[in-house]
N, CA, C and O atoms as a GROMACS GRO file, in nm:
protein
  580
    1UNK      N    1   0.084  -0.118   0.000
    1UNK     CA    2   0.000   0.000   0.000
    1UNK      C    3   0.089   0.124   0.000
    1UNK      O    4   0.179   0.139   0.083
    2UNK      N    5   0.060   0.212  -0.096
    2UNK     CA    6   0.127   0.335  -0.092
    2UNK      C    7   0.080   0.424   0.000
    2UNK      O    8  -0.040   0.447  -0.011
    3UNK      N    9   0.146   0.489   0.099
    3UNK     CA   10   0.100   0.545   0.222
    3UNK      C   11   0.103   0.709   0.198
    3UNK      O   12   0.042   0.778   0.279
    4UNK      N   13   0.181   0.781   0.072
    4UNK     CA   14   0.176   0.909   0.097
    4UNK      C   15   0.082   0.906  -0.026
    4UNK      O   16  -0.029   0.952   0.000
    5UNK      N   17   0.095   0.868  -0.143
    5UNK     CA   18  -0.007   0.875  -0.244
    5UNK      C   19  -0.106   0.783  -0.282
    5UNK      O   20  -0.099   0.711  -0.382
    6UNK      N   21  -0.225   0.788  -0.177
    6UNK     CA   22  -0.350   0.706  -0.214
    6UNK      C   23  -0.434   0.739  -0.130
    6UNK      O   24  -0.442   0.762  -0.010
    7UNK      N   25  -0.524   0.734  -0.262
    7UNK     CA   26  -0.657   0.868  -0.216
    7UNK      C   27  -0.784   0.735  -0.234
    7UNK      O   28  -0.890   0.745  -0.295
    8UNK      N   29  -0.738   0.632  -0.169
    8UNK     CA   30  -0.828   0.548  -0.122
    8UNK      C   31  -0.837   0.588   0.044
    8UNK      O   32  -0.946   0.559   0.094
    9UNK      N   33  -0.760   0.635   0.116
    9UNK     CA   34  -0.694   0.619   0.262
    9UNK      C   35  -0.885   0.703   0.255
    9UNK      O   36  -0.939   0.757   0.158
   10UNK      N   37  -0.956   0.676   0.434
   10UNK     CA   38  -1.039   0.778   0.484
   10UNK      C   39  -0.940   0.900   0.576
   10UNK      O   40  -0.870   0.877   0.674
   11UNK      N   41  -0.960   1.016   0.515
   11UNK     CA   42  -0.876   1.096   0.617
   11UNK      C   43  -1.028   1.174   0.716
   11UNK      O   44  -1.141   1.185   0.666
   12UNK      N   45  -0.995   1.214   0.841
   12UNK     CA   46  -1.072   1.279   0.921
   12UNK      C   47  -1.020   1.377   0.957
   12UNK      O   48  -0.922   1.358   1.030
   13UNK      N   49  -1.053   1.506   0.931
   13UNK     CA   50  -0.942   1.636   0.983
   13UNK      C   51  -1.015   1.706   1.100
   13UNK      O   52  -1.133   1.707   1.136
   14UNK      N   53  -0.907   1.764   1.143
   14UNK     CA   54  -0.938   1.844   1.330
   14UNK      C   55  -0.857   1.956   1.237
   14UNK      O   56  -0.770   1.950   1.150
   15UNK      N   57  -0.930   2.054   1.296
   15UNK     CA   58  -0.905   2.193   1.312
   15UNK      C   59  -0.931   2.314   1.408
   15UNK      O   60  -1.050   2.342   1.417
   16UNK      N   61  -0.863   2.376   1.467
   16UNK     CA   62  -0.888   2.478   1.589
   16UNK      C   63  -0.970   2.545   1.613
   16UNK      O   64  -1.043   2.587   1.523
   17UNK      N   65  -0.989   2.580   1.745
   17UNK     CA   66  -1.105   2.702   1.688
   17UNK      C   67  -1.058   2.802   1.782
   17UNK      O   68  -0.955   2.771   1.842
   18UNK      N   69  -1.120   2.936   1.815
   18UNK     CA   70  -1.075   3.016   1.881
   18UNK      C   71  -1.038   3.000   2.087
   18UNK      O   72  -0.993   3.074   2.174
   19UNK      N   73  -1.082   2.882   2.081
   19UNK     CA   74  -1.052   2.805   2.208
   19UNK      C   75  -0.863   2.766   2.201
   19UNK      O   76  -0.784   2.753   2.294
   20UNK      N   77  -0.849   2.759   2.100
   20UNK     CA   78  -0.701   2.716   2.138
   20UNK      C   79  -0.599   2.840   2.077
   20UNK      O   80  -0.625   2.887   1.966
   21UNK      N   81  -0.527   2.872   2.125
   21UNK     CA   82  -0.428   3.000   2.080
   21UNK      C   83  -0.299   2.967   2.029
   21UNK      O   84  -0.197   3.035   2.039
   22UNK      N   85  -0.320   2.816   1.952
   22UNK     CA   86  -0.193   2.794   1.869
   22UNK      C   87  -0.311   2.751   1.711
   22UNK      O   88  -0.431   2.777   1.723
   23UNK      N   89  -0.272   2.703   1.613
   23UNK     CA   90  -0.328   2.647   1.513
   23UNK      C   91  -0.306   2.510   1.478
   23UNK      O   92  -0.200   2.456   1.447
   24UNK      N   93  -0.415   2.467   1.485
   24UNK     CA   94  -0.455   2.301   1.477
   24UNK      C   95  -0.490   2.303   1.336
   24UNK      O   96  -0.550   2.386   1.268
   25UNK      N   97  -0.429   2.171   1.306
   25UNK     CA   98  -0.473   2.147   1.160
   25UNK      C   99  -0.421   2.025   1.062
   25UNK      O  100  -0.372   2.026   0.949
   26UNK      N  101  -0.451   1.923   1.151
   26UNK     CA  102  -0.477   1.777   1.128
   26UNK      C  103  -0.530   1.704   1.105
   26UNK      O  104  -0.641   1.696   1.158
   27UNK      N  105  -0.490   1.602   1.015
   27UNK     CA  106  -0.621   1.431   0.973
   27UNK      C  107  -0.526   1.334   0.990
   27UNK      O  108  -0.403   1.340   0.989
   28UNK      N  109  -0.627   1.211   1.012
   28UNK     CA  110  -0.610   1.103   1.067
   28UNK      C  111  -0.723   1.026   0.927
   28UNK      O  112  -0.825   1.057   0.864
   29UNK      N  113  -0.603   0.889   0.936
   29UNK     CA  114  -0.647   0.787   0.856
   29UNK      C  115  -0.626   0.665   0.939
   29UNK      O  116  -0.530   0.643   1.013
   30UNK      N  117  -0.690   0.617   0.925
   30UNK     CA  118  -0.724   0.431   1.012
   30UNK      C  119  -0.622   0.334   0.912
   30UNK      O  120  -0.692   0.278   0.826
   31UNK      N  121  -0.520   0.310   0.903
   31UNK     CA  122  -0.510   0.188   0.823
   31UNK      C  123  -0.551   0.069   0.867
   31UNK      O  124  -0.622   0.013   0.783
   32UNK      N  125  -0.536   0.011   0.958
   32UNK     CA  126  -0.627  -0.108   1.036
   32UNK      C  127  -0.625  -0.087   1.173
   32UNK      O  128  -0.545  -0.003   1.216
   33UNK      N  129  -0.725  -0.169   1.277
   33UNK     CA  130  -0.750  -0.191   1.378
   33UNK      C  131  -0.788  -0.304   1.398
   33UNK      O  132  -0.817  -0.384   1.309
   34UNK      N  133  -0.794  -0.335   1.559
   34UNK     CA  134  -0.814  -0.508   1.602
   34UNK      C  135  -0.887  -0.485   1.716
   34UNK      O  136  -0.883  -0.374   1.770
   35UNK      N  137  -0.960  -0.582   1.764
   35UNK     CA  138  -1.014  -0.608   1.873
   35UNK      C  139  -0.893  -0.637   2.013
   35UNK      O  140  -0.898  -0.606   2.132
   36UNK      N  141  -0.823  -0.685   1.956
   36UNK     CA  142  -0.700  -0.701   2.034
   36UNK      C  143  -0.591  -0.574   2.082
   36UNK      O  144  -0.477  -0.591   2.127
   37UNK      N  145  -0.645  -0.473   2.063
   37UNK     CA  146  -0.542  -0.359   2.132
   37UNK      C  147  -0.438  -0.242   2.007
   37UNK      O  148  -0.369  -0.141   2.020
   38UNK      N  149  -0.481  -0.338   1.884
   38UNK     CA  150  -0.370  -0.262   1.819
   38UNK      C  151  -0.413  -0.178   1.695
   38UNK      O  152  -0.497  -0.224   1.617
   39UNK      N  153  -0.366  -0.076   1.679
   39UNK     CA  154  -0.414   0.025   1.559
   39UNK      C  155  -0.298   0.071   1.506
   39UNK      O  156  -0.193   0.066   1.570
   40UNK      N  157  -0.306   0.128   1.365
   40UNK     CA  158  -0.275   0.153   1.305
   40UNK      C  159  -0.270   0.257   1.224
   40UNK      O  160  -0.327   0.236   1.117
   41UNK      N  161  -0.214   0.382   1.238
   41UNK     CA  162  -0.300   0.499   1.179
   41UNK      C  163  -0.216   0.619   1.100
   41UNK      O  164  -0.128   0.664   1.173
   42UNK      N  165  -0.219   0.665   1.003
   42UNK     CA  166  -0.125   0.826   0.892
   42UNK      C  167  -0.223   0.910   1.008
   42UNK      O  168  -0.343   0.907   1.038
   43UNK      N  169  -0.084   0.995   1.062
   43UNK     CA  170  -0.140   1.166   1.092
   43UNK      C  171  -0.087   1.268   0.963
   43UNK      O  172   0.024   1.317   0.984
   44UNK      N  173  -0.119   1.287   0.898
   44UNK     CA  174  -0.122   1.453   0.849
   44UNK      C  175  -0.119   1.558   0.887
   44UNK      O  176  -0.232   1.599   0.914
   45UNK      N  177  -0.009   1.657   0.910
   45UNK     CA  178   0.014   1.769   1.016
   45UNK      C  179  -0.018   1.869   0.832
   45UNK      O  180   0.035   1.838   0.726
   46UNK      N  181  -0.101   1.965   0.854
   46UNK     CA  182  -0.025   2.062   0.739
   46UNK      C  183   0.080   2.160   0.772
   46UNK      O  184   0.158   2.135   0.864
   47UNK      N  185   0.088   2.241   0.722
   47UNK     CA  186   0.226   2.286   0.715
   47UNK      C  187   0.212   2.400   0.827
   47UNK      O  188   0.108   2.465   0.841
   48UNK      N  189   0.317   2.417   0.899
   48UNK     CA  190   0.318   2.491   1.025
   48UNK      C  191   0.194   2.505   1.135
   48UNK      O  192   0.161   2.600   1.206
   49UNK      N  193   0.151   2.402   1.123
   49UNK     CA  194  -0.007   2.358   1.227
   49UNK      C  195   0.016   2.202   1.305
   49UNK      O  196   0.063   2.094   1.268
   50UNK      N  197  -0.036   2.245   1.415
   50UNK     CA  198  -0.084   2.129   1.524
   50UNK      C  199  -0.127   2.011   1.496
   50UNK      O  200  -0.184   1.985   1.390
   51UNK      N  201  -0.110   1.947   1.565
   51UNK     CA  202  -0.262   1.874   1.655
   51UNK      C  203  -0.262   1.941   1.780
   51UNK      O  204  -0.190   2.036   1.812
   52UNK      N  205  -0.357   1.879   1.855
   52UNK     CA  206  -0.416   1.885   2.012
   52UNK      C  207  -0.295   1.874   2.092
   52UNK      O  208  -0.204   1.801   2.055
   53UNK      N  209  -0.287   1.956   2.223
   53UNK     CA  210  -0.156   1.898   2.278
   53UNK      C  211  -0.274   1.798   2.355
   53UNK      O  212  -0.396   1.796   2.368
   54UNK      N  213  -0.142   1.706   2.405
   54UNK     CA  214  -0.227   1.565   2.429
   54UNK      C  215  -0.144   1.460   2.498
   54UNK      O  216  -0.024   1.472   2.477
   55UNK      N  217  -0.173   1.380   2.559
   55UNK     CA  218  -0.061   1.262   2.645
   55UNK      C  219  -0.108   1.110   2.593
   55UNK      O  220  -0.212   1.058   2.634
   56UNK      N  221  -0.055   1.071   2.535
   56UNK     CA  222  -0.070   0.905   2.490
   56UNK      C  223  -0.067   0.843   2.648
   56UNK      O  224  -0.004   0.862   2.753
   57UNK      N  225  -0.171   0.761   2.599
   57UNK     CA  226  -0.263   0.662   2.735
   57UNK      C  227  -0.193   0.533   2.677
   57UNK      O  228  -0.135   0.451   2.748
   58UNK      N  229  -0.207   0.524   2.533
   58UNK     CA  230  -0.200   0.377   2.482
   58UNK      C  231  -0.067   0.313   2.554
   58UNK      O  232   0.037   0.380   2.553
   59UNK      N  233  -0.072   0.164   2.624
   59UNK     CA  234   0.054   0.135   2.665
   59UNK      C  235   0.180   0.137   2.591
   59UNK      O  236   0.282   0.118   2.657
   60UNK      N  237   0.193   0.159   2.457
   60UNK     CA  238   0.302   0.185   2.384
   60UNK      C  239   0.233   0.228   2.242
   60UNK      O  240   0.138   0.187   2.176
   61UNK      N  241   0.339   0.340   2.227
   61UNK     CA  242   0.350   0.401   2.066
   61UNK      C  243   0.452   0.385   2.006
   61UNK      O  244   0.536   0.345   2.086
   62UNK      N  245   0.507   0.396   1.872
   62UNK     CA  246   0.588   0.344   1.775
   62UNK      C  247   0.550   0.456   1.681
   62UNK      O  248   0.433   0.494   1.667
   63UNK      N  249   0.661   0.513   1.612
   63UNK     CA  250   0.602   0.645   1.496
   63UNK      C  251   0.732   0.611   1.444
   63UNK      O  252   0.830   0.551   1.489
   64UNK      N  253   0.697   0.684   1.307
   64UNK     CA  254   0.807   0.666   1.181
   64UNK      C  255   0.750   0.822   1.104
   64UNK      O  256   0.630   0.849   1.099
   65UNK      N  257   0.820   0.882   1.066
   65UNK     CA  258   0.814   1.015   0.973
   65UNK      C  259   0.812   0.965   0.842
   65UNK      O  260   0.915   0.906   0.807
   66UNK      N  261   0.724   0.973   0.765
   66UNK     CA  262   0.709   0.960   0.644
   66UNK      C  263   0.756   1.049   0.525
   66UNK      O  264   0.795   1.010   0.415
   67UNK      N  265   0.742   1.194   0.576
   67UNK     CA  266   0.733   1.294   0.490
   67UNK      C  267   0.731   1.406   0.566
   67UNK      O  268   0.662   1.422   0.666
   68UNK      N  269   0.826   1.501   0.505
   68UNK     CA  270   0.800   1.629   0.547
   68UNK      C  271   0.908   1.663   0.705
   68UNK      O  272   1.006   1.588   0.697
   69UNK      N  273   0.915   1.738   0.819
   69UNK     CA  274   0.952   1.758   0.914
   69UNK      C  275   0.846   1.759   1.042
   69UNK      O  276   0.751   1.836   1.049
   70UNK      N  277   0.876   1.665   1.135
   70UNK     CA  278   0.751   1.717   1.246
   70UNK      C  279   0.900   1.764   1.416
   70UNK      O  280   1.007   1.723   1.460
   71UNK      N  281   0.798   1.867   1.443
   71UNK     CA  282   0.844   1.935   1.590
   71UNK      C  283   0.777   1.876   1.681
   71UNK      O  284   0.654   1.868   1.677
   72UNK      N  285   0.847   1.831   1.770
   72UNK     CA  286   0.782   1.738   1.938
   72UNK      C  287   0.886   1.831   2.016
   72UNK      O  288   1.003   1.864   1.999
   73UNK      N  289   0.758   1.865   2.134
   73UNK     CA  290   0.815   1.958   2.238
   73UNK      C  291   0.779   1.848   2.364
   73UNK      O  292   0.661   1.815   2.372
   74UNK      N  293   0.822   1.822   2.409
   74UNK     CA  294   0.787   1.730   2.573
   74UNK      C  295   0.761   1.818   2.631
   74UNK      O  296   0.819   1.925   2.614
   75UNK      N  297   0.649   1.797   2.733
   75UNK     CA  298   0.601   1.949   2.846
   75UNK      C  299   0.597   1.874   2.976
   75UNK      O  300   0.532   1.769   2.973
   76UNK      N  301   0.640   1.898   3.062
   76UNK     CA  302   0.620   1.866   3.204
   76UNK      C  303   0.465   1.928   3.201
   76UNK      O  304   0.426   2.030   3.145
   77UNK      N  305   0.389   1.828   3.283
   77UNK     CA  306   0.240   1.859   3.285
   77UNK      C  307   0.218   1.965   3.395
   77UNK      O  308   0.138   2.058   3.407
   78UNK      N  309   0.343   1.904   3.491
   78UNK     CA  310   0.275   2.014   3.666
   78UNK      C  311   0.312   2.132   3.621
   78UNK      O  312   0.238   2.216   3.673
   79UNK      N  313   0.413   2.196   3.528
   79UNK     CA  314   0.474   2.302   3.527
   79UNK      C  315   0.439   2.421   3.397
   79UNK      O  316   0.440   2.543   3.382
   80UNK      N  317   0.406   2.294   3.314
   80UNK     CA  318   0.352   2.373   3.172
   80UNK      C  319   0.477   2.421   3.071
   80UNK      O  320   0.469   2.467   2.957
   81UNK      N  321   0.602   2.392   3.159
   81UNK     CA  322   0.715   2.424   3.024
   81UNK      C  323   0.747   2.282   2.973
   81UNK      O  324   0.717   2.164   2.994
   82UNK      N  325   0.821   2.357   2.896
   82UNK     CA  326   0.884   2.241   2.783
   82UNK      C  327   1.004   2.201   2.857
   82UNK      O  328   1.081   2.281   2.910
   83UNK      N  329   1.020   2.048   2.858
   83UNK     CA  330   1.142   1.935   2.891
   83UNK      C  331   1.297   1.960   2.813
   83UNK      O  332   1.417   1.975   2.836
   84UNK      N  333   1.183   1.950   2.691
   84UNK     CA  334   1.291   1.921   2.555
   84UNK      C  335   1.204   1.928   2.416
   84UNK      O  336   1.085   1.902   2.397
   85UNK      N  337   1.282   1.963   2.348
   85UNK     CA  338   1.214   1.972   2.210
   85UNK      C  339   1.295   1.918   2.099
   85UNK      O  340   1.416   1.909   2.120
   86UNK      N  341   1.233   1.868   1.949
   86UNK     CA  342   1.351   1.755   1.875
   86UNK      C  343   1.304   1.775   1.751
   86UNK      O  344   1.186   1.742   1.756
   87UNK      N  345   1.334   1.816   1.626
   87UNK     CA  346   1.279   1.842   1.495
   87UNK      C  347   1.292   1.672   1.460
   87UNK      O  348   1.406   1.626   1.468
   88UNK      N  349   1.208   1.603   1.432
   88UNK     CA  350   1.191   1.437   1.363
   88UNK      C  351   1.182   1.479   1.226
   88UNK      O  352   1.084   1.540   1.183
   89UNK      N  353   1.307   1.440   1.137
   89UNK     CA  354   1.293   1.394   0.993
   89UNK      C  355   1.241   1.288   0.917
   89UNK      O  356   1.194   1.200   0.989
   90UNK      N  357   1.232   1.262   0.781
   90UNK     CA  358   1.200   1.172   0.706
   90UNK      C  359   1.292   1.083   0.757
   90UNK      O  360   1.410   1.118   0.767
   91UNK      N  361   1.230   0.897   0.814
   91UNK     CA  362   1.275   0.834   0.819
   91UNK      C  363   1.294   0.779   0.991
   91UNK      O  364   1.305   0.664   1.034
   92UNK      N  365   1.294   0.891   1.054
   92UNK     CA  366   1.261   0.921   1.176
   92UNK      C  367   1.219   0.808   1.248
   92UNK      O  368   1.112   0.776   1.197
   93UNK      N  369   1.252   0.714   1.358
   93UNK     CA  370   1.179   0.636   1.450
   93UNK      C  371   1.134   0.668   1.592
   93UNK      O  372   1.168   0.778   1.637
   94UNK      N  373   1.080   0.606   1.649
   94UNK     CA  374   1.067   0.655   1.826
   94UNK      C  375   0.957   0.553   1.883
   94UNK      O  376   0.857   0.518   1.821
   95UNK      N  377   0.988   0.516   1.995
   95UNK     CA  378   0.927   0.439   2.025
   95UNK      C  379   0.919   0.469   2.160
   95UNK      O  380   1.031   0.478   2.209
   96UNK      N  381   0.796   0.495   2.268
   96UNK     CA  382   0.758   0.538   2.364
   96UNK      C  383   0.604   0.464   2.475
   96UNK      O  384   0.489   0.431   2.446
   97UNK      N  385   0.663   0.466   2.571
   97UNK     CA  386   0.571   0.394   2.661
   97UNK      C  387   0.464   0.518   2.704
   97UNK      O  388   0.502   0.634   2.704
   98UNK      N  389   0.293   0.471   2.750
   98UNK     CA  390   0.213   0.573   2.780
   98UNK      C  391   0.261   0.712   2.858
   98UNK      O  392   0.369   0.737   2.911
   99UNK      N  393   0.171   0.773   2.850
   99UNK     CA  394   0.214   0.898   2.999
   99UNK      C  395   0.264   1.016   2.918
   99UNK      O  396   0.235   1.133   2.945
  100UNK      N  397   0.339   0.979   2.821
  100UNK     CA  398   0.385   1.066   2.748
  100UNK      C  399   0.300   1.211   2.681
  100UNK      O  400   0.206   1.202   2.602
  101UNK      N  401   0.360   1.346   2.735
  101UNK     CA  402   0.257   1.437   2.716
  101UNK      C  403   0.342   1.557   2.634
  101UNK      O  404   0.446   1.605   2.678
  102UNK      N  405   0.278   1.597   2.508
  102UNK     CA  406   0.374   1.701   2.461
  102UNK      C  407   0.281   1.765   2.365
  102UNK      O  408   0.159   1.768   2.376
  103UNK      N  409   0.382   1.835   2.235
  103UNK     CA  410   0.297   1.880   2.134
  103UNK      C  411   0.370   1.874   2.033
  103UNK      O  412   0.493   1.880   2.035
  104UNK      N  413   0.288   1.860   1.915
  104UNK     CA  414   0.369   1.826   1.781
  104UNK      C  415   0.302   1.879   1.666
  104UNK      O  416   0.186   1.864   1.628
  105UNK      N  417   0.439   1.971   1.593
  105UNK     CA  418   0.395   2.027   1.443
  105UNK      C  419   0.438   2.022   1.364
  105UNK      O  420   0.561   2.013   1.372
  106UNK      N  421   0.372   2.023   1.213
  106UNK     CA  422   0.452   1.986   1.118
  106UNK      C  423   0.493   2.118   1.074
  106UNK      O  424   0.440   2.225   1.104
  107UNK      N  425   0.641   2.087   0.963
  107UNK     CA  426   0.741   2.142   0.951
  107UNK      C  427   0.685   2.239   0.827
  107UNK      O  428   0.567   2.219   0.800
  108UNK      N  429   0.767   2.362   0.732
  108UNK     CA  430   0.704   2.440   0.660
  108UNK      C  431   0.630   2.328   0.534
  108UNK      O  432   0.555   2.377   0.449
  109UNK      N  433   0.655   2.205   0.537
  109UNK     CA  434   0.632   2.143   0.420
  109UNK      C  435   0.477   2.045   0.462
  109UNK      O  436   0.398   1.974   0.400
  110UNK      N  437   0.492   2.086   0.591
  110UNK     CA  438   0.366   1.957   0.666
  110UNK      C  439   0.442   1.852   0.721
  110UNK      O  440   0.562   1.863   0.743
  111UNK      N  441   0.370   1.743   0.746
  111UNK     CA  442   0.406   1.610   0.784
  111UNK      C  443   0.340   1.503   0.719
  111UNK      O  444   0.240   1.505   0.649
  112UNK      N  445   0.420   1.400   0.757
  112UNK     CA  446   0.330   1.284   0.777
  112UNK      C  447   0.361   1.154   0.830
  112UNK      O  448   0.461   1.100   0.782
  113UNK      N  449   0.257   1.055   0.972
  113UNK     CA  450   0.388   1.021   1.030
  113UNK      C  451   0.289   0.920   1.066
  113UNK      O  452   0.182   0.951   1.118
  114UNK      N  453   0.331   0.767   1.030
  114UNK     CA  454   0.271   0.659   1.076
  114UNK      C  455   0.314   0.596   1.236
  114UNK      O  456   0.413   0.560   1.300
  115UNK      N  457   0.175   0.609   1.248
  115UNK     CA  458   0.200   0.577   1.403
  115UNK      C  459   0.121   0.372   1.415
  115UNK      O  460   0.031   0.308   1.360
  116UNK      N  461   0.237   0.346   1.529
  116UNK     CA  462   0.139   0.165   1.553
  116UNK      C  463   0.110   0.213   1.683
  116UNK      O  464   0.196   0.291   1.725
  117UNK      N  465   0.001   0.189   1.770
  117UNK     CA  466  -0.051   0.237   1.903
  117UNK      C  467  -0.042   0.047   1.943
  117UNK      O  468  -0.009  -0.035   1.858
  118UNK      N  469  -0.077   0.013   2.076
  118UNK     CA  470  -0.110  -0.085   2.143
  118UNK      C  471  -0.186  -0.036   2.276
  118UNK      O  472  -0.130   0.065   2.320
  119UNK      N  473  -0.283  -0.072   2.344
  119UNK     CA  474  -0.387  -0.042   2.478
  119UNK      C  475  -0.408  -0.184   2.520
  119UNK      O  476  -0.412  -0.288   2.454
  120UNK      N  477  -0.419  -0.162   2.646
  120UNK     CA  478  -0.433  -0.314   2.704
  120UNK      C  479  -0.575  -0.246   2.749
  120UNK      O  480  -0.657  -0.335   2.771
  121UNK      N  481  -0.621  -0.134   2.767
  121UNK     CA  482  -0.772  -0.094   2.797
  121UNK      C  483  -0.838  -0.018   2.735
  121UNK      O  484  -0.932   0.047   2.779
  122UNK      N  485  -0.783  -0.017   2.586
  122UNK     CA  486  -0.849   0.043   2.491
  122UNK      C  487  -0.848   0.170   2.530
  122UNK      O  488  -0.952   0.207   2.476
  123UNK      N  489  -0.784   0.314   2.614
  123UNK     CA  490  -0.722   0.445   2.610
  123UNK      C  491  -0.601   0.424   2.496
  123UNK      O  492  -0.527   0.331   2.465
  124UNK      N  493  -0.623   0.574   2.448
  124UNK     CA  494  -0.506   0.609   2.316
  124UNK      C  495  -0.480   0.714   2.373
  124UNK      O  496  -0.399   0.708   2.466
  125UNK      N  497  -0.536   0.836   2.338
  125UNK     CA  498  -0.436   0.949   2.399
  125UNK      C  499  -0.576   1.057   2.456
  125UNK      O  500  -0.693   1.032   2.430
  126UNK      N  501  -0.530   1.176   2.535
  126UNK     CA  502  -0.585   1.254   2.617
  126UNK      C  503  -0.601   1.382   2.553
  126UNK      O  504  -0.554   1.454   2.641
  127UNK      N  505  -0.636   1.465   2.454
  127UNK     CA  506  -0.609   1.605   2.414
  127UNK      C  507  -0.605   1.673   2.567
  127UNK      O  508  -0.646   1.620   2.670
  128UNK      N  509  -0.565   1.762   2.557
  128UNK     CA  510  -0.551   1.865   2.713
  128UNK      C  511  -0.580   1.995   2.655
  128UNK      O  512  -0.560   2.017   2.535
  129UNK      N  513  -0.627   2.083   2.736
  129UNK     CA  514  -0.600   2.218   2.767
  129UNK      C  515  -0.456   2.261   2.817
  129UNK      O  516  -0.367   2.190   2.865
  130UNK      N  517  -0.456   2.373   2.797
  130UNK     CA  518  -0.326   2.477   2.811
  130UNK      C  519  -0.268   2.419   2.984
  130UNK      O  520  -0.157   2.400   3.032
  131UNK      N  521  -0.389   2.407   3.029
  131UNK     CA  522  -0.360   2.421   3.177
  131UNK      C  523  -0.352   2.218   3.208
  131UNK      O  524  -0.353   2.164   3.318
  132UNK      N  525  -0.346   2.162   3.099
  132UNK     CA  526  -0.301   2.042   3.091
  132UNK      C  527  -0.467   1.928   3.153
  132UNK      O  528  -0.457   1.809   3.182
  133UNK      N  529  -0.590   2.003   3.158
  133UNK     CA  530  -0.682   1.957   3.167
  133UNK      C  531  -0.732   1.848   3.027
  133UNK      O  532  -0.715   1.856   2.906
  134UNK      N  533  -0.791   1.759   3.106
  134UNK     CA  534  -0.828   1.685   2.989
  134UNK      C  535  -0.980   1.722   2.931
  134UNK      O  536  -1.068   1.747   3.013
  135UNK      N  537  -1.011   1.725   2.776
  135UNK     CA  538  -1.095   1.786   2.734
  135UNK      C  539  -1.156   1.691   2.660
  135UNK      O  540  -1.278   1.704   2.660
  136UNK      N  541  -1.118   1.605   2.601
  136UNK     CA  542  -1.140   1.473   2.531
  136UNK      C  543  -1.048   1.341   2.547
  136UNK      O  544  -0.949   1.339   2.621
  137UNK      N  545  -1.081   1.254   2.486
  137UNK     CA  546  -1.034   1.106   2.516
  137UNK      C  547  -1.043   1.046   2.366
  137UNK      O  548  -1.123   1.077   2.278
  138UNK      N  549  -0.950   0.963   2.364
  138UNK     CA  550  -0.958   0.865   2.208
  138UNK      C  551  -0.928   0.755   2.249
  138UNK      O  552  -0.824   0.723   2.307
  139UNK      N  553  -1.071   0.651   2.204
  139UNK     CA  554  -1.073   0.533   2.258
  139UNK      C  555  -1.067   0.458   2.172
  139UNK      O  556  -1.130   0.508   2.079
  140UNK      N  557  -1.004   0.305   2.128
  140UNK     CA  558  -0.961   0.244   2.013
  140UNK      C  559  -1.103   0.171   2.026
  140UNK      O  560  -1.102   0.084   1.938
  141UNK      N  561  -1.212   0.166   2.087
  141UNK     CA  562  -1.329   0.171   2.033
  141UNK      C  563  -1.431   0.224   1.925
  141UNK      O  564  -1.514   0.173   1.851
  142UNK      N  565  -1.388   0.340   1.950
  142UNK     CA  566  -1.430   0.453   1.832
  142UNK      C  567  -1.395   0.394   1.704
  142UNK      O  568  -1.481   0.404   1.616
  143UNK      N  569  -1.269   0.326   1.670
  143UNK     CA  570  -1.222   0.302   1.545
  143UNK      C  571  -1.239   0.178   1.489
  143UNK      O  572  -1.198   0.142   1.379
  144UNK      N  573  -1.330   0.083   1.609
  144UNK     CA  574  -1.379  -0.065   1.586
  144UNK      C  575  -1.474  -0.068   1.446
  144UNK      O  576  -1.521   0.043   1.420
  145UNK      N  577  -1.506  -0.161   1.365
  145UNK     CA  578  -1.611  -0.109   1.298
  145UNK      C  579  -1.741  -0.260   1.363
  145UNK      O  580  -1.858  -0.259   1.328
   0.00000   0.00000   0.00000
């Protein structure tokens, strides 16, 4: 399957609204899912835009950069600054256990970055507020068919 050019993929896009004071501007494609914990999914960052800041629940993530440049800032949650921050290129790996809370944008060209998730309780990740409140939930239910 060709992953940057095929316009079979379903994309679902998020976009900001005046609630958030950075710019969101992301889709998500399902490549598969299981009853068993594991998904499969293309994020699409466009170019100098968000997603949600947010903390992966899922017991482990796995990402690969496909295309383009993406920015990950790690944020300490109690404090609200940034840990560390890391420009991920084409080709890019990382592999990370839950808890993990940050924010990520794509580069002047966009992104694009296949992620494998695993949940032993079906939690994926947390969007937050500024003040690191949780505002929504993504449950690998949602993506069951």
């Amino acid at each position: 399957m060709d992953l940057i050019n095929n316009d079979q993929l379903q994309w679902k896009r998020f976009v900001g609204d005046d609630k958030f004071d950075y710019p969101i501007d992301y889709s998500t494609a399902v490549l598969d899912v299981n009853e068993n914990g594991h998904i499969n999914l293309l994020t699409k960052w466009e170019p100098n835009s968000y997603c949600h800041f947010h903390r992966h629940t899922a017991t482990s993530s796995t990402s690969t950069v496909l295309q383009g440049e993406l920015y990950v800032e790690d944020i300490d949650i109690e404090s609200g600054k940034v840990m560390s921050s890391k420009t991920r290129n084409v080709g890019d790996y990382a592999t990370k256990e839950g808890g993990d809370v940050h924010m990520e944008k794509g580069g002047p060209e966009g992104a694009i970055v296949l992620f494998s998730l695993y949940t032993k309780d079906g939690s994926l990740a947390e969007s937050l507020d500024k003040n690191g409140n949780v505002i929504s939930e993504s449950h690998i239910n949602q993506f069951l068919r």
